[in-house]
C-alpha positions, 0 to 999 in steps of 0.5 A: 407778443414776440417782436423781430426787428431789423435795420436791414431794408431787404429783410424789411422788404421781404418780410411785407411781401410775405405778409402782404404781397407786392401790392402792399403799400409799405414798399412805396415808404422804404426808403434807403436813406431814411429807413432806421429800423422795421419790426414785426409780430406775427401778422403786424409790422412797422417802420420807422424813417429818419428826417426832420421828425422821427416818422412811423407807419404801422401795418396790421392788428398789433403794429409794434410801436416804436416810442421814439416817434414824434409822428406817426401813421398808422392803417387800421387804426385801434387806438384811438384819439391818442398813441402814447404822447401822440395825439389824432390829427388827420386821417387818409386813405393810400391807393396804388395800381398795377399799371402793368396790366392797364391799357388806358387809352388816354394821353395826358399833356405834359405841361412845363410851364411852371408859372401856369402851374403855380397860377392854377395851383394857387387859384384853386389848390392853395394847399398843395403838397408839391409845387414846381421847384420839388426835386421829386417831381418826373413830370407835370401833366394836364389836360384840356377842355375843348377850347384848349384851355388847361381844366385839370393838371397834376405831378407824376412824382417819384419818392425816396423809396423810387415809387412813382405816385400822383400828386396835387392833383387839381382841377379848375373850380368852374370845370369841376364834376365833368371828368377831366380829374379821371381822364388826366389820372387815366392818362398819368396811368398810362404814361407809368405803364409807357415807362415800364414802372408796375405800381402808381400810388397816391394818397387822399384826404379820408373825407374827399370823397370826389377824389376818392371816386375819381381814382377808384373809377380809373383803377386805383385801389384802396390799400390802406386807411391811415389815422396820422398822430404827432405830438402837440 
């Protein structure tokens, strides 16, 4: 397998368009002061971003693997339960949607009380990627039930890569299988398109099945279904 390989974002960057399109979820992780280096074969390619660990992503049948990893993600997966020194820990699914061409009709309430935030998100999302404090989140948003009080809420977050993605999406235990998940997500979508931005993604445990209909029920669309591996 013949590998081409650049530490240049933009030739990155125009290699996945060209295999993929725009659509492709490899833009949402290239970030500018994290990218290290991209390969790619012919129809496979794969990325690697600096940090605390040397992290990965392969896209494709034949990803090329970069042995420095201690951490990787890749779509597709044929590997199995180990990469090398790398060992399956997780797997999760990666969605965007082309907000440019969704009109949603619903608002969402931006939501700047931090210490309602943390409350909610501690009863009943404990684990949480992002909190307030993340110097990525845009926004909070949330919506309400018919008393006023808060039944769903999540973060717009813009990465590194300057995407913008829903995070920690959560909604009260009791008022849970009623659709205020979809109408806040529906409304986060609005508020993007408000902002001129085309794409919004977001990321889902593989076997959260609710979230996973929640957000293809408002749009979204499944681009990629990663297995993470890491060193143990």
């Amino acid at each position: 397998m013949k590998v081409k390989s650049t530490n240049d974002l933009v030739t990155f960057k125009a290699w996945a368009l060209e295999l993929w399109g725009e659509s492709h979820p490899a833009q949402f992780f290239l970030s500018p002061n994290r990218f290290v280096r991209g390969d790619r074969a012919d129809d496979s390619m794969s990325l690697t971003l600096s940090g605390e660990q040397c992290y990965g992503l392969g896209f494709g049948v034949a990803p090329p693997i970069n042995p420095e990893w201690t951490r990787c993600s890749i779509d597709q997966s044929h590997f199995g339960p180990n990469l090398g020194s790398l060992v399956a820990n997780d797997r999760w699914d990666f969605y965007s949607i082309d907000v440019s061409h969704v009109d949603a009709g619903v608002r969402a309430l931006v939501l700047d009380d931090d210490e309602v935030i943390i409350r909610i998100l501690r009863e009943h999302a404990p684990h949480s990627q992002v909190w307030p404090g993340n110097k990525e989140i845009v926004h909070w948003y949330g919506v309400q039930d018919g008393d006023g009080q808060w039944a769903s809420l999540g973060a717009l977050v813009r990465w590194e890569s300057g995407c913008l993605v829903v995070a920690s999406v959560v909604t009260v235990s009791g008022m849970r299988g009623r659709g205020f998940a979809q109408l806040l997500t529906r409304g986060i979508v609005d508020e993007v398109r408000r902002l001129g931005a085309q794409w919004l993604g977001l990321g889902v445990a593989h076997d959260n099945r609710a979230a996973r209909r929640t957000y293809e029920h408002t749009g979204f669309v499944c681009r990629a279904n990663f297995t993470s591996y890491a060193l143990i």
